[in-house]
C-alpha positions in Angstrom: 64.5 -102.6 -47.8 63.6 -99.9 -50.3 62.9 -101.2 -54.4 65.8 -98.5 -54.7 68.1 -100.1 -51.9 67.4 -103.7 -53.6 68.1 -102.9 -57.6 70.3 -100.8 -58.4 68.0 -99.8 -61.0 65.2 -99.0 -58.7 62.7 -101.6 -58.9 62.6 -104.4 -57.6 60.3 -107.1 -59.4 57.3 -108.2 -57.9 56.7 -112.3 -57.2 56.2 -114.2 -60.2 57.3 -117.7 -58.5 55.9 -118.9 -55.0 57.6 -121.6 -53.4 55.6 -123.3 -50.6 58.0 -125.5 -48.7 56.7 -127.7 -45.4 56.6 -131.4 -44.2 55.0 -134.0 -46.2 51.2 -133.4 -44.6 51.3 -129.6 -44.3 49.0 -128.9 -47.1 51.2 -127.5 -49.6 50.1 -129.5 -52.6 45.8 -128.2 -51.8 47.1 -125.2 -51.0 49.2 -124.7 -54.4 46.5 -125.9 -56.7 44.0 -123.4 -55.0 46.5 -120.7 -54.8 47.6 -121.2 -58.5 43.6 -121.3 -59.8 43.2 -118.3 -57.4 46.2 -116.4 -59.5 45.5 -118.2 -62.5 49.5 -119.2 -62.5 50.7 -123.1 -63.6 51.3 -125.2 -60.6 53.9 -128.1 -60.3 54.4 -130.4 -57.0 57.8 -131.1 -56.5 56.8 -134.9 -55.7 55.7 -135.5 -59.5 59.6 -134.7 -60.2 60.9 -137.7 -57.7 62.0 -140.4 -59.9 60.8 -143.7 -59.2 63.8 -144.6 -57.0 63.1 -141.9 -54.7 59.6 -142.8 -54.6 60.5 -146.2 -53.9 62.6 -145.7 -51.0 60.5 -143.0 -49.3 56.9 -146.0 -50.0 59.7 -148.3 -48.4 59.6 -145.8 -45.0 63.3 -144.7 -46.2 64.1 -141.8 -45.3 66.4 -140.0 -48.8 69.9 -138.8 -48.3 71.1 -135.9 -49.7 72.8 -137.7 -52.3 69.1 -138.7 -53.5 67.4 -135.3 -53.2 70.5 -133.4 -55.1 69.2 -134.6 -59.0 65.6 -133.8 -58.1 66.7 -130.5 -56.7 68.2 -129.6 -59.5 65.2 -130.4 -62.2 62.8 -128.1 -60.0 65.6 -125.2 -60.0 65.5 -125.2 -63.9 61.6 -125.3 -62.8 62.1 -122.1 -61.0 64.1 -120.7 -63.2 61.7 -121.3 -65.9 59.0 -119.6 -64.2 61.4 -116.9 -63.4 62.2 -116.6 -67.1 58.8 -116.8 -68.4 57.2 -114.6 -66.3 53.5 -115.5 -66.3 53.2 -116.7 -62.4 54.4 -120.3 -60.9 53.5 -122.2 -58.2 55.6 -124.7 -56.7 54.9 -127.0 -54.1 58.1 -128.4 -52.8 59.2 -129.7 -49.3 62.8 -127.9 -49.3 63.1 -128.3 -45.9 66.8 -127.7 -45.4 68.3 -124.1 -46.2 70.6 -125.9 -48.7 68.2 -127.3 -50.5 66.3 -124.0 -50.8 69.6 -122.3 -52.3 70.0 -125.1 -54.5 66.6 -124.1 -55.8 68.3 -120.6 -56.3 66.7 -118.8 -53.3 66.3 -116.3 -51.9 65.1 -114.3 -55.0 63.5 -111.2 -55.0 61.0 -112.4 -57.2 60.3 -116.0 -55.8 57.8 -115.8 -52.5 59.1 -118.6 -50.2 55.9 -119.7 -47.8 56.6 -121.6 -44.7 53.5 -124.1 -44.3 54.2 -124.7 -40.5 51.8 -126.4 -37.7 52.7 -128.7 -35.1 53.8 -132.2 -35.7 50.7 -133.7 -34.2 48.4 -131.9 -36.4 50.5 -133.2 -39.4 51.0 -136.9 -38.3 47.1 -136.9 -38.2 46.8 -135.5 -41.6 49.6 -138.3 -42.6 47.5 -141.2 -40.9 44.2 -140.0 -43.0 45.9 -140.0 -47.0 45.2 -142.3 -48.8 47.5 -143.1 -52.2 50.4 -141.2 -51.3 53.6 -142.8 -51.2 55.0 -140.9 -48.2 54.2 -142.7 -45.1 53.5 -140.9 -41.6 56.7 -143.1 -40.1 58.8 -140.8 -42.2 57.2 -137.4 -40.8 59.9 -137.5 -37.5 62.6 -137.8 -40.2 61.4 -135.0 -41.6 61.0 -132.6 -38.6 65.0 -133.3 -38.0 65.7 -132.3 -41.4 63.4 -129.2 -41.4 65.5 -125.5 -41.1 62.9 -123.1 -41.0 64.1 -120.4 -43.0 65.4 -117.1 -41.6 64.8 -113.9 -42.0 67.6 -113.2 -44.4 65.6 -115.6 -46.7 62.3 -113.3 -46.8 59.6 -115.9 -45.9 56.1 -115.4 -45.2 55.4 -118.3 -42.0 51.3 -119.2 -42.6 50.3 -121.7 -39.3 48.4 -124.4 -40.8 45.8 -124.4 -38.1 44.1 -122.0 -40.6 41.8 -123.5 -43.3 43.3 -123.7 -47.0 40.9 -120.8 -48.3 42.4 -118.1 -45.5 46.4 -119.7 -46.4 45.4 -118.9 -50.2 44.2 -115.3 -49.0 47.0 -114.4 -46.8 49.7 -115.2 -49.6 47.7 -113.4 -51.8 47.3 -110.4 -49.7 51.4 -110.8 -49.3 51.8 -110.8 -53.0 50.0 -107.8 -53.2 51.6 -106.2 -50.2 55.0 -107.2 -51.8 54.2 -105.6 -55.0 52.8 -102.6 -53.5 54.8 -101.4 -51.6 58.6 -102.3 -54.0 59.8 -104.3 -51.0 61.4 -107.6 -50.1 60.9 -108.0 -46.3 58.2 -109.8 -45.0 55.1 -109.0 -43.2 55.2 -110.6 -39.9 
C-alpha cells in the first residue's frame, strides 16, 4: 500500500509503538528492553500490569479466561494509546496472543509495529523450565499455544523466529522500522 493509498492526506506515520506479542518464554520482555535502549523509546511489559489476582491464578498453573484478561487489556490499550499520543517511541511487551485481544489493544494501527516472537514449542518449554522468579509456570505454555492466533496479514506483522539470538531480533525490527518509514508503507517485509 502506497502512504497516499493509506491517508488520505498522503502520509502515512511511521512506527512510534512496537507491540511484541508471543508465548510466555519467547523472549519478548529481553528483547523489548534491548530494543527500547537500542531506540532509546520507554518500555513497559504487559505482565507488570496483571493485577495480583491474575498473577495468582496463572503462579497457581491457572490458565486466565477472557473474563480475566479483558481489564488488563484494557489498561495496556490506554498504554498504547498513550504512546500513540505522545509520540516519543514505546515498546510494549505483551503476550496478545488471540486476534481479539490484539484489537482490543486498538490494532492494527498504522503507526504501532506488531512483532510475532514465534519458535517452536520445545524451544520455549526449555526456556520456561530454566526461569527462575517468574510467576508463569511452563505447565501453562500448552494453554497458551491453543490460545495463540498468529496474526494475519491484514494485521501487518513482522514474524521474527526466535531461533535467532536477541541482538539479530533487535536489528531486524529495527531494520523494519526503518524500512517502514522509508519507504511510506504498511505492509510487511516477509
Amino acid at each position: 500500500m502506497t502512504a497516499a493509498a493509506g491517508n488520505p492526506l498522503g502520509a502515512v506515520p511511521p512506527p512510534t509503538v512496537v507491540v511484541l506479542m508471543g508465548v510466555s518464554g519467547c523472549g519478548k520482555t529481553e528483547v523489548g528492553r534491548q530494543l527500547a535502549a537500542r531506540l532509546g523509546w520507554r518500555f513497559c511489559d504487559a505482565d507488570d500490569f496483571h493485577p495480583a489476582a491474575n498473577v495468582e491464578r496463572m503462579r497457581a498453573g491457572i490458565p486466565l479466561t477472557d473474563a480475566d484478561r479483558l481489564p488488563w487489556l484494557d489498561v495496556l490499550a490506554a498504554v498504547v494509546r498513550g504512546g500513540l499520543a505522545e509520540g516519543d517511541g514505546l515498546v510494549l511487551a505483551c503476550s496478545a496472543l488471540a486476534r481479539r485481544y490484539r484489537e482490543r489493544l486498538g490494532l492494527p494501527h498504522p503507526a504501532v509495529l506488531l512483532v510475532h516472537l514465534d519458535g517452536p514449542a520445545a524451544v520455549i518449554r526449555s526456556r520456561l523450565e530454566a526461569r527462575a522468579g517468574h510467576f508463569m509456570p511452563p505447565a501453562l505454555l500448552e494453554s497458551q499455544c491453543a490460545a495463540l492466533e498468529r496474526p494475519g496479514p491484514d494485521e501487518r506483522p513482522l514474524t521474527v523466529d526466535i531461533a535467532e539470538d536477541p541482538d539479530a531480533i533487535v536489528r531486524r525490527i529495527v531494520g523494519e522500522l526503518g524500512r517502514r518509514v522509508a519507504a511510506g508503507i504498511e505492509a510487511p517485509s516477509d
